[in-house]
N, C-alpha and C positions, 0 to 999 in steps of 0.2 A: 907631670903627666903630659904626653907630647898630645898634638893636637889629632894625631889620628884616632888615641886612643879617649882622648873626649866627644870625637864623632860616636864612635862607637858605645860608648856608655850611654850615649843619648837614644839613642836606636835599640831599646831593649823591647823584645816582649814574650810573652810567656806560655807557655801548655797546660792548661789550668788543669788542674789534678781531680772537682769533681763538676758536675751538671751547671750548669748558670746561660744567662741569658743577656742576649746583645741588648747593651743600653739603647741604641738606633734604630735596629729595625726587630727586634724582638724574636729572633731567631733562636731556638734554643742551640746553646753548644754543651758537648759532650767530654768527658773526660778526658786529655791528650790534644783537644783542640786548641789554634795558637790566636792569642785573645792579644790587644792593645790594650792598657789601664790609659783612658780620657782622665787629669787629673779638673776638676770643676766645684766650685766652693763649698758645696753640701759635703758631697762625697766620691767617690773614686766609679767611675765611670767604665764598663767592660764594653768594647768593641769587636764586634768578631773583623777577621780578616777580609770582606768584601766592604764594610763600612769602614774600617784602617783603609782603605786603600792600599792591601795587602794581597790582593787575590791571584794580581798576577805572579807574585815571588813566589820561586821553589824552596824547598826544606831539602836541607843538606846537613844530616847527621855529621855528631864530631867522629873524628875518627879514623879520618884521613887528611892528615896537615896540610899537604904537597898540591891537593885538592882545594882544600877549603880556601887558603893563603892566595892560591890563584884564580877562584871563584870570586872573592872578596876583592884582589884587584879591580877586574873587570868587571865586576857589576857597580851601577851607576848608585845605589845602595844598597845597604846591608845589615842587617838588624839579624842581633844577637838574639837564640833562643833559650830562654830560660824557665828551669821546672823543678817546682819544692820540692825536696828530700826529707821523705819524714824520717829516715833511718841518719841525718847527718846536721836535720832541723837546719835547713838554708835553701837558698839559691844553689842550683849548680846549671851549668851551661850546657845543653842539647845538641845545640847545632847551629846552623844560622840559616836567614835567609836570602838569596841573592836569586837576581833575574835571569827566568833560562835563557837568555841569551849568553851571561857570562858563566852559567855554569856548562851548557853546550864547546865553550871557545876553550874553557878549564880542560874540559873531559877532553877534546881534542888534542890537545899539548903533552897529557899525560904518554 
């Protein structure tokens, strides 16, 4: 596994598929909202995305490789979006997240 692709695996978070609440600030999130797992000794910890320190990242569905590939360049990070498949019982990958700045400089290239 090269080392880009370990960046990447570390950078995951998720679309949680029903209702739940920010371990931090108690915010309810909604089904489709993209949550951080805080891992902490008891038990596994949901953050929503202003408490990640995720609020200012865009959501860039898969879908377009040529896009995403050069989003991902340019943005300074980039965290994999991932969301259950009850029809496939797994993780499958959404989209990602990167900063409008690099998905702005993407979209202009295109």
């Amino acid at each position: 596994m090269t080392t880009e692709n370990k960046k990447r695996a570390k950078n995951v978070v998720y679309a949680i598929a029903r209702a739940s609440r920010c371990y931090a600030c108690d915010t309810k999130l909604n089904a489709g909202d993209i949550i951080k797992m805080q891992n902490s000794q008891d038990d596994r910890e949901v953050l929503c995305r202003k408490c990640a320190g995720l609020a200012s990242f865009e959501m860039l569905r898969k879908g377009d490789a040529k896009l995403s590939r050069l989003a991902g360049k340019y943005s300074s990070a980039t965290y994999t979006v991932m969301q259950w498949s009850q029809l496939w019982k797994c993780y499958e990958r959404v989209g990602i997240l990167v900063t409008p700045e690099a998905l702005a400089k993407a979209q202009s290239e295109m």
